[in-house]
C-alpha atoms as a printed R data frame, in Angstrom:
    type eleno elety resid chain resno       x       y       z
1   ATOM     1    CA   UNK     A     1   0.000   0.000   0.000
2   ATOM     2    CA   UNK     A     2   1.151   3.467  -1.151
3   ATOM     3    CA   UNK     A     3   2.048   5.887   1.734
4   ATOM     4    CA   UNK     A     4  -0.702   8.615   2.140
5   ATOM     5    CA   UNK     A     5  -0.210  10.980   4.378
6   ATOM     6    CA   UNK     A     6  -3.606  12.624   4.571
7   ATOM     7    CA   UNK     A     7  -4.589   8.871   5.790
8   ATOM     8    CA   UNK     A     8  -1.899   8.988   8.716
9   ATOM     9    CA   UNK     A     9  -3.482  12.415   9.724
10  ATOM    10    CA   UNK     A    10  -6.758  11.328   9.930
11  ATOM    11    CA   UNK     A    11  -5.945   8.104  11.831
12  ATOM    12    CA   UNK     A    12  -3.785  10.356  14.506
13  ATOM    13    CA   UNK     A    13  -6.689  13.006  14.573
14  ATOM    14    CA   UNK     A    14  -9.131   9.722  15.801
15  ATOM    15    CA   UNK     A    15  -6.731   9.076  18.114
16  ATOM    16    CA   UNK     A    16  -5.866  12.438  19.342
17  ATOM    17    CA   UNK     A    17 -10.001  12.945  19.460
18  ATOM    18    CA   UNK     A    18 -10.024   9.075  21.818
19  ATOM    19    CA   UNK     A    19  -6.915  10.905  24.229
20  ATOM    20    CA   UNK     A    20  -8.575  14.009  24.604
21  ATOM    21    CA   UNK     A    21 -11.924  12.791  26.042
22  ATOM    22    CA   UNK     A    22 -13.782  13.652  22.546
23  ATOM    23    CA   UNK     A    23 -14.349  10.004  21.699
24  ATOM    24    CA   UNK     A    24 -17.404   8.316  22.362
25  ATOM    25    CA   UNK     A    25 -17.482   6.089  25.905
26  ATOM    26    CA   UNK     A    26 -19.118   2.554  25.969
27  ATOM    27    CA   UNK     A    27 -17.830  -0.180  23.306
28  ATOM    28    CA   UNK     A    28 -16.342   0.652  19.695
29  ATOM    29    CA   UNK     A    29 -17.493  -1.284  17.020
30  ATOM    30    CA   UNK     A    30 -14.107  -2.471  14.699
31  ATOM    31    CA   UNK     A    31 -14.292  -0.796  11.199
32  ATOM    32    CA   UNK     A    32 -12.542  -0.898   8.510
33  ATOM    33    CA   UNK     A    33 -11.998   1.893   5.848
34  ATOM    34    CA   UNK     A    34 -10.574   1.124   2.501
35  ATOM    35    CA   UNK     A    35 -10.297   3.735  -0.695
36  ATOM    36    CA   UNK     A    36 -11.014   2.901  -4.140
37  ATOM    37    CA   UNK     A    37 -10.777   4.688  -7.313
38  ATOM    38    CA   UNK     A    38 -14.256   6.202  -6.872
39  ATOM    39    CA   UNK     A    39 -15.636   5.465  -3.913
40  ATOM    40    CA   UNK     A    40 -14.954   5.060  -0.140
41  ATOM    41    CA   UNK     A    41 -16.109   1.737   1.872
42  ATOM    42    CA   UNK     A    42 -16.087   1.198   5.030
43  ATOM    43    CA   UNK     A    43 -17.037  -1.839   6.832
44  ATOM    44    CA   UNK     A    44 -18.472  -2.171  10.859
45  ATOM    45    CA   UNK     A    45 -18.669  -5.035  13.061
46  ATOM    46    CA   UNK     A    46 -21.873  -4.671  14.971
47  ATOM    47    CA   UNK     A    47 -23.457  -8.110  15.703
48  ATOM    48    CA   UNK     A    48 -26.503  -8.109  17.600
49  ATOM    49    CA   UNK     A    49 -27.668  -4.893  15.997
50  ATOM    50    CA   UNK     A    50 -30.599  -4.317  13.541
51  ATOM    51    CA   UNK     A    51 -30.980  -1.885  11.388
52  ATOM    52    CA   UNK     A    52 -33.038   0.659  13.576
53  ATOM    53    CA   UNK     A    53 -30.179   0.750  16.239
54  ATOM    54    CA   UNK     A    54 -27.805   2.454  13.732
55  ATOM    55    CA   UNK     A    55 -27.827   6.018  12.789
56  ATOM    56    CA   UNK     A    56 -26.118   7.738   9.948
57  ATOM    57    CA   UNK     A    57 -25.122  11.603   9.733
58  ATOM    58    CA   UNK     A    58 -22.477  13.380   7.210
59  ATOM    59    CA   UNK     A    59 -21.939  16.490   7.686
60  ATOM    60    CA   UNK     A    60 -18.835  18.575   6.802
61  ATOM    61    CA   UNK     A    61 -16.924  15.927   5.245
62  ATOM    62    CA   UNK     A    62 -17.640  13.496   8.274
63  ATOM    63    CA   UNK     A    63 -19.258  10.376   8.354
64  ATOM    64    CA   UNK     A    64 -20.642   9.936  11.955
65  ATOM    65    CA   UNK     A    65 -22.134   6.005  12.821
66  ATOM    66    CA   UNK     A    66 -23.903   5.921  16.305
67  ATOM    67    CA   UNK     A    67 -25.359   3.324  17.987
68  ATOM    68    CA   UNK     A    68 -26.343   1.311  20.960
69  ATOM    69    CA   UNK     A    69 -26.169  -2.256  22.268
70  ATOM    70    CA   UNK     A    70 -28.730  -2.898  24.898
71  ATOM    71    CA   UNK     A    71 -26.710  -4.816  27.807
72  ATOM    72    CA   UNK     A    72 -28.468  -8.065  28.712
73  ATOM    73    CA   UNK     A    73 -29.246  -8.883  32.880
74  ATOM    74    CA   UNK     A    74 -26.488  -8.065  34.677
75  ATOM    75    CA   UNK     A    75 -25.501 -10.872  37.277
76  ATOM    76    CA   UNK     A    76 -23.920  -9.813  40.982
77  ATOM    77    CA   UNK     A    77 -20.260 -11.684  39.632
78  ATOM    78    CA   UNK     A    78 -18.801 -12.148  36.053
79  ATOM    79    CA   UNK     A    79 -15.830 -14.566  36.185
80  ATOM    80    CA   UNK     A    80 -15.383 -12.854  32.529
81  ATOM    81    CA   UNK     A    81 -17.207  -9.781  30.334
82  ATOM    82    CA   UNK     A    82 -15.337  -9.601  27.145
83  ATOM    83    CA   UNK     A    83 -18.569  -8.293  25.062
84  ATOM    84    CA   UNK     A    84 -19.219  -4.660  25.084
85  ATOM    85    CA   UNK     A    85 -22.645  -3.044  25.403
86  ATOM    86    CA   UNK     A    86 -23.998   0.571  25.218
87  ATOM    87    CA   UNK     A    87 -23.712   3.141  23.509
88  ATOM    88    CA   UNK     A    88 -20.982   3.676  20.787
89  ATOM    89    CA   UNK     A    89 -20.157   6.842  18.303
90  ATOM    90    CA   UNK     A    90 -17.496   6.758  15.834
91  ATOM    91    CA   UNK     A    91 -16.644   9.657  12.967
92  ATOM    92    CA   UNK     A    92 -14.697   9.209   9.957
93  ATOM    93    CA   UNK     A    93 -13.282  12.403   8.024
94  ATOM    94    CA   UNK     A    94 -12.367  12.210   4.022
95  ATOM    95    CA   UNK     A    95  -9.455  13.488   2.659
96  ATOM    96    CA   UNK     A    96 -11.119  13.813  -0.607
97  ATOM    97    CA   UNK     A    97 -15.019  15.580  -1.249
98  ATOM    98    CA   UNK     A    98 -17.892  12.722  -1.215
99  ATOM    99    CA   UNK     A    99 -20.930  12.954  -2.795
100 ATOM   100    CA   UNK     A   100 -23.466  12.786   0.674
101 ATOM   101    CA   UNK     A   101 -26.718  12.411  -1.732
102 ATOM   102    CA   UNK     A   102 -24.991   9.002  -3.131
103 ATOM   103    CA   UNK     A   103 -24.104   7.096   0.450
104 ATOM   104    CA   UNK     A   104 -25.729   3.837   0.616
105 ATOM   105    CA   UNK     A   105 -25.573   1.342   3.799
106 ATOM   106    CA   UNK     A   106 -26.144  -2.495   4.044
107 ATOM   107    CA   UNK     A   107 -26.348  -4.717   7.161
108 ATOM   108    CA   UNK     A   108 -25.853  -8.184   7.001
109 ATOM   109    CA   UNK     A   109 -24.614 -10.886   9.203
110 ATOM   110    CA   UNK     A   110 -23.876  -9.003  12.121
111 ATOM   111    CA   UNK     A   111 -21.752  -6.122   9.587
112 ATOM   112    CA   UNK     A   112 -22.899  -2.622   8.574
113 ATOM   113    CA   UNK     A   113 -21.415  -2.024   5.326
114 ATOM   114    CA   UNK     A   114 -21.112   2.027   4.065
115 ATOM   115    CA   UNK     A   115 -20.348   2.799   0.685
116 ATOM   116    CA   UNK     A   116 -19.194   6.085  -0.225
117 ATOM   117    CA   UNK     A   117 -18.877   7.750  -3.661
118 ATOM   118    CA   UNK     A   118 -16.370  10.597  -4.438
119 ATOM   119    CA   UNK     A   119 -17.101  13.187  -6.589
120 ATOM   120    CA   UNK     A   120 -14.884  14.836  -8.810
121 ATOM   121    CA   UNK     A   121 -12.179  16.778  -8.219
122 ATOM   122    CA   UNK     A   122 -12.552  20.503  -9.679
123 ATOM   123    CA   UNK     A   123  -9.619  20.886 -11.821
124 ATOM   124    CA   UNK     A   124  -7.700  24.441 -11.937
125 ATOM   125    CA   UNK     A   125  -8.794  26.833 -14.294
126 ATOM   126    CA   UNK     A   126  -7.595  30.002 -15.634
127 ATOM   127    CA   UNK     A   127 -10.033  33.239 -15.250
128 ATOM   128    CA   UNK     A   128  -9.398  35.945 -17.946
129 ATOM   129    CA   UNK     A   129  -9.545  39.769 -16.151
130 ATOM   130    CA   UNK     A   130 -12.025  41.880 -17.868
């Protein structure tokens, strides 16, 4: 994989956001973000979640996937709680501009699959003075 650094920034900013107190509390879904030629996808592990317990916003170039996982009975003792329940938030910026009327989201088997289009890049132009 080629080096891109607006990919670095973006991962440090998520991680600068998760240090700072600015990330959301609860359990984090894994995702996975991957770039294509004209599109975005990125790809959430949220088993045990239907459809109506995830919502999508974009909104200045951000992506933002919420959600909660109801927490079964708790018991007085766990001799182990690996599972995480409650509420989750995660945000994913674009180093490129997206086309927010074209997003499109699937769930299936327990995975929440977002596909994002890019639009095109407006190319440099020279203005005549009048």
């Amino acid at each position: 994989m080629a080096w891109d650094p607006t990919r670095d920034l973006l991962a440090m900013q998520e991680q600068l956001d998760s240090l700072f107190g600015r990330a959301s509390s609860g359990w984090v879904p894994a995702a996975d973000l991957h770039e294509a030629d004209d599109r975005f996808v990125l790809t959430l592990e949220v088993p045990g979640l239907t459809r109506a317990d995830i919502d999508l916003s974009f909104r200045d170039q951000t992506l933002t996937v919420k959600g909660e996982r109801p927490g079964g009975e708790c018991p007085q003792r766990y001799q182990r709680l690996e599972r995480g329940h409650g509420a989750f938030a995660r945000a994913f910026s674009f180093g490129h501009d997206v086309d927010p009327d074209g997003i499109s989201a699937e769930m299936a088997d327990g995975g929440l699959t977002v596909t994002i289009p890019k639009t095109a890049r407006t190319t440099t132009r020279r203005i005549d003075v009048q």
